[in-house]
C-alpha positions, 0 to 999 in steps of 0.5 A: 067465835070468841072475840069481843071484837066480832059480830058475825063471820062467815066462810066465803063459800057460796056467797058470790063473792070474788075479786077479779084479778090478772096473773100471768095475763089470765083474769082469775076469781079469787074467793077470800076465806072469811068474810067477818062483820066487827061489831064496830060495823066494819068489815073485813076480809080475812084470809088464811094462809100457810105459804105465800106464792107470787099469785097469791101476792098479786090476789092480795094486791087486787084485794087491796084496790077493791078494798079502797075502790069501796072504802072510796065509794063510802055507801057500802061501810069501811072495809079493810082485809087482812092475811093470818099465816096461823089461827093464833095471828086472828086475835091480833088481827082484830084487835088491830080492827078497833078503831 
C-alpha cells in the first residue's frame, strides 16, 4: 500500500484470472495471489508463498510462458511476475520492477 513504485493492487479473488497449467496429467486453474499495476504502467503478477511444492513450481513454469506469450503479443503492456517467500521480500520485488 506504500510503495512509490505501486499504482494499484488487487487480490485475485473473483476476477477471473487463471492460468491453465498440466500436473500429473491433470489440466488445473492456478489463480495467482496479487495482481499489482506499477506506476511505470507494468504489471505484475505476485504470488506468496511460505513452502514451495513441485506443483507449485510447475504453476509457476506455466506462469512464466503466459508471462512471455503476453509480453510477446505486445497489445496488452509489459508483464512480469514474481514469488515473495515472506511480505518483507515485497519491497524488493518492486524496486527490481523499475525500469
Amino acid at each position: 500500500d506504500t510503495s512509490d513504485e505501486v499504482a494499484a493492487w488487487v487480490k485475485n479473488d473473483h476476477l477471473g484470472f487463471e492460468v491453465l497449467y498440466i500436473y500429473r496429467g491433470v489440466v488445473r486453474k492456478y489463480r495467482p495471489d496479487f495482481l499489482v499495476r506499477l506506476k511505470s504502467g507494468d504489471m505484475l503478477v505476485l504470488e506468496t508463498k511460505g513452502q514451495d511444492t513441485e506443483q507449485d513450481r510447475v504453476k509457476r513454469r506455466y506462469l512464466d510462458e503466459w508471462v512471455q506469450a503476453v509480453n510477446a503479443h505486445g497489445g496488452f503492456g509489459r508483464w512480469a511476475a514474481a514469488v515473495a517467500r515472506n511480505p518483507g521480500e515485497i519491497r524488493g520485488i518492486l524496486a527490481q520492477m523499475r525500469r
